[in-house]
N, C-alpha and C positions, 0 to 999 in steps of 0.2 A: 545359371549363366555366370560363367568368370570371366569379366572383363580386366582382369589383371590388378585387381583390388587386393589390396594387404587382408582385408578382411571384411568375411563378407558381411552387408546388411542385411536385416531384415525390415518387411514394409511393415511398417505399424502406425501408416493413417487408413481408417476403414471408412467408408460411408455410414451414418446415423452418429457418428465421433464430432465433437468438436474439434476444430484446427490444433488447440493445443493438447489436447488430449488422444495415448497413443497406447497401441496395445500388440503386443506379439502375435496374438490371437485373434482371432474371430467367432461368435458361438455359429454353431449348425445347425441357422436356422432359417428357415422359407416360408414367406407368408404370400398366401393366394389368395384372389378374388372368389368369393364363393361362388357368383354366378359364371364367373365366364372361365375358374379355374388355373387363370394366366396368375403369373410370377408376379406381385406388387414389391414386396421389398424381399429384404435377406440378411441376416447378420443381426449387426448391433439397429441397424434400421425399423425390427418389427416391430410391431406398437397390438400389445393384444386386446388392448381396447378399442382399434377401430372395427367398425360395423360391419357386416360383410364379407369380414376376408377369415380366414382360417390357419393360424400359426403353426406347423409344425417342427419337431424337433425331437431330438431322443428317439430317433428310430432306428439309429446305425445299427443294434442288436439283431431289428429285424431283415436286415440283408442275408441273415443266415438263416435256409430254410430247417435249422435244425432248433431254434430261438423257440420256445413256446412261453405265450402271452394268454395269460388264462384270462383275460378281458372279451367278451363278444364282440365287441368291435375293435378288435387289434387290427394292427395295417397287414397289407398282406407284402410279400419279399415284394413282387411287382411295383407296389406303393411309393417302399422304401427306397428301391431304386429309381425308381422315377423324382424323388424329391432329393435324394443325394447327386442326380447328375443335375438338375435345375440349381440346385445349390452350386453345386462346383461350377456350373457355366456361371453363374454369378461371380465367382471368385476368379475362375481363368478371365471374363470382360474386365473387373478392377486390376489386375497386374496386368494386363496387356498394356492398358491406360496406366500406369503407373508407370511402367518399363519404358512405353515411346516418350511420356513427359519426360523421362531423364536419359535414357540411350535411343535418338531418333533412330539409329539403323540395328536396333535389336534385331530387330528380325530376319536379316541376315548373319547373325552369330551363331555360332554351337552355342544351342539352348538346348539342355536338361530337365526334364520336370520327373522328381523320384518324388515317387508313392509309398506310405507305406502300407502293412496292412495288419489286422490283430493278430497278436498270436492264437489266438481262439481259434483262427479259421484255418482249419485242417483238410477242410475240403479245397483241392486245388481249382474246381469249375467257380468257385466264388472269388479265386483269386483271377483266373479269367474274365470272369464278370467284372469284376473292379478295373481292371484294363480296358474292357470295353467301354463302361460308362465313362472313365477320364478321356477318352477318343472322342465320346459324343457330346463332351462338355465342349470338346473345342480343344484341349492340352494334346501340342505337339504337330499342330498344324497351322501355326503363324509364320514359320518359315521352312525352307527345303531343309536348314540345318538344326531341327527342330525333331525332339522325341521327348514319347514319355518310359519309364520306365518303373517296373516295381520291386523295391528295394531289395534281394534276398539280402543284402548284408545286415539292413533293418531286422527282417525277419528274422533271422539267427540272433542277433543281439537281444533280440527281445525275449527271446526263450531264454537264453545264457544270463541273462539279468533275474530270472526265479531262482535258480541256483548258483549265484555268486558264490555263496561262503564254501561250498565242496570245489569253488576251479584256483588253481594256483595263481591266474592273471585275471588283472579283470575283464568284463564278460566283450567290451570296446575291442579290447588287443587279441583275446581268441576267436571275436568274429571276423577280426579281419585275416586271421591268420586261416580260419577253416575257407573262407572266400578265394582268398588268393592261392592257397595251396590246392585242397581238396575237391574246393568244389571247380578250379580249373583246369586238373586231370578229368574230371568225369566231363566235364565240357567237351573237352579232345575226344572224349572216347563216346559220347554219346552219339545214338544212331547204331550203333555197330549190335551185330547178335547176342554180345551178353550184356550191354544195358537196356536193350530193348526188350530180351524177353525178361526185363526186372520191373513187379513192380511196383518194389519202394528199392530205392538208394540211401543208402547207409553212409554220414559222414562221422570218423571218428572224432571226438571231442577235444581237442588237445588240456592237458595236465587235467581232467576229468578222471579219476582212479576207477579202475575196472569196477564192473560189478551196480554199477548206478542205475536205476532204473524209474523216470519219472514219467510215467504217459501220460499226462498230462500238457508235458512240452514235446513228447513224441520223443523220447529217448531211450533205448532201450541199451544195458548193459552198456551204457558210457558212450553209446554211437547217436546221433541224431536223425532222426528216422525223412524221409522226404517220397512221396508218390514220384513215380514218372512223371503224370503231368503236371506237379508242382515244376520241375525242372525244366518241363518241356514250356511252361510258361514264360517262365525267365527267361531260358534260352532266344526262344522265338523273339525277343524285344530285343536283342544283339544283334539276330541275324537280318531283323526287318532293318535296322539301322543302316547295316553293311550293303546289303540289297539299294536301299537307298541313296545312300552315299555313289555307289558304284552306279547306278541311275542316271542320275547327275553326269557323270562323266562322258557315258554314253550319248547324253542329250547335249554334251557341249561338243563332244563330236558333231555328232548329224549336224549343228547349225554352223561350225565353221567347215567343215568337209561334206556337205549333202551325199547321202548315196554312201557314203564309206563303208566298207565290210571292217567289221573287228571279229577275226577268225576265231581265237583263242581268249577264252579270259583264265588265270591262271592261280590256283589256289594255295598257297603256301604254309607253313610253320604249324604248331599245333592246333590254334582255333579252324586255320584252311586244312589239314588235313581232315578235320571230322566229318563223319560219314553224314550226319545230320545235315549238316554245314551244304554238304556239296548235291546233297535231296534236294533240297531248297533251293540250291541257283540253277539247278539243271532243270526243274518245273518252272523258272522263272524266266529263264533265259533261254532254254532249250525248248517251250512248249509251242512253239509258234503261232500263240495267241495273241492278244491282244498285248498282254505288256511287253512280248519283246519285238511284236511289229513297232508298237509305237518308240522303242527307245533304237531298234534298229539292230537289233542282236538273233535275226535270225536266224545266220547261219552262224552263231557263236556257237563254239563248243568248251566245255569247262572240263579243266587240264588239272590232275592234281599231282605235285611236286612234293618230295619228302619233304627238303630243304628249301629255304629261303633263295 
């Protein structure tokens, strides 16, 4: 959230902290009642010496069903997920309370919550899993102007950060430059018959000298490797926003005009021209289901324009 701050803060009073004592961080931790299995504390609050309850921590590794724990009784992915969204709803209930103590109408602001995620995870269904868990933590549902999102600009950075000394910029300025360039042409053109029958998308590296090849960060010959549904993950958290947004509008219709017909809604410029783009509001708008009875878009039909 930017409320027009020269720069922004971070929260560093946590629960189990003293008043004067202050930390950027939090560790990743949840402790449960043994018998009844409910959430007792979280964070700097767990105490592994009381009776009863069960502290865990150090499970993130196991979110990936590719992780092997040669212990018998390792956690299983289900586990870990299970203890990593209890945690994060810990963390989303302390900033909600932090945010309303200092900005009462937070929640009517554009509020942002970016995720990021390891580079390790190559599988894109875990990057969607990670989306879903921060949804059922609570993040991105305190107000209408409210999303979460998961970083790719993070994700690139963090690869381009193992190979620094082979890039001419640092790895900050080439992520932002394959984001804003590269990776918002394939935006425009996703959906369409030749990203769709693709499936990995290739972004070139910029000042990366040909010939480089680290699969380990999913790079091959200087280009950065990504699945379809890595993209299509990203993507979908853009389009769900815009859908949104465009929701909203619809619904302030209906309440000051009851009854109104909005014939056309109309798609423009490169993100509105994408094929992807215009799938997605014509099932949304076009399906005569339930969301567009209820925002009142039945007989909307979705218009797509070259130009602005």
């Amino acid at each position: 959230m930017g409320p027009g701050w020269s720069q922004p803060k971070t929260i560093q009073h946590w629960p189990g902290k003293l008043l004067n004592e202050i930390s950027n961080k939090v560790p990743t931790r949840i402790q449960y009642d043994e018998n009844t299995g409910q959430v007792k504390k979280w964070g700097f609050q767990c105490n592994y010496d009381e009776d009863g309850t069960d502290v865990k921590e150090f499970f993130k590794l196991h979110l990936d069903p590719k992780y092997e724990d040669p212990r018998p009784n390792a956690p299983k992915v289900e586990d870990a997920r299970r203890w990593l969204r209890d945690y994060l709803h810990c963390i989303h209930s302390h900033v909600r309370e932090t945010l309303s103590d200092s900005f009462p109408r937070w929640t009517v602001e554009r509020t942002e919550f970016v995720f990021s995620v390891p580079t390790t995870w190559n599988n894109p269904h875990m990057i969607a899993d990670m989306e879903g868990i921060v949804k059922d933590a609570g993040f991105g549902f305190d107000g209408p102007e409210h999303r979460t999102t998961i970083d790719f600009h993070e994700i690139i950075f963090a690869r381009l950060q193992k190979i620094q000394e082979y890039l001419l910029e640092n790895p900050e300025d080439v992520a932002e430059i394959m984001v804003r360039d590269k990776f918002e042409r394939v935006k425009c053109s996703f959906g369409t018959p030749v990203i769709s029958t693709r499936s990995r998308i290739s972004l070139e590296v910029p000042g990366l000298a040909a010939g480089h090849h680290h699969p380990e960060i999913s790079i091959e010959d200087s280009r950065m490797i990504f699945t379809h549904e890595e993209f299509k993950v990203v993507f979908d958290s853009q389009v769900d926003l815009m859908i949104r947004l465009i929701d909203q509008q619809f619904m302030r219709v209906q309440e000051n005009h009851p009854g109104a017909n909005i014939s056309h809604l109309v798609l423009s410029g490169g993100l509105g021209s994408s094929p992807y783009v215009k799938q997605r509001f014509k099932a949304h708008y076009e399906s005569g289901g339930y969301s567009s009875s209820r925002i009142g878009s039945q007989n909307t039909k979705i218009v797509i324009v070259a130009e602005p």
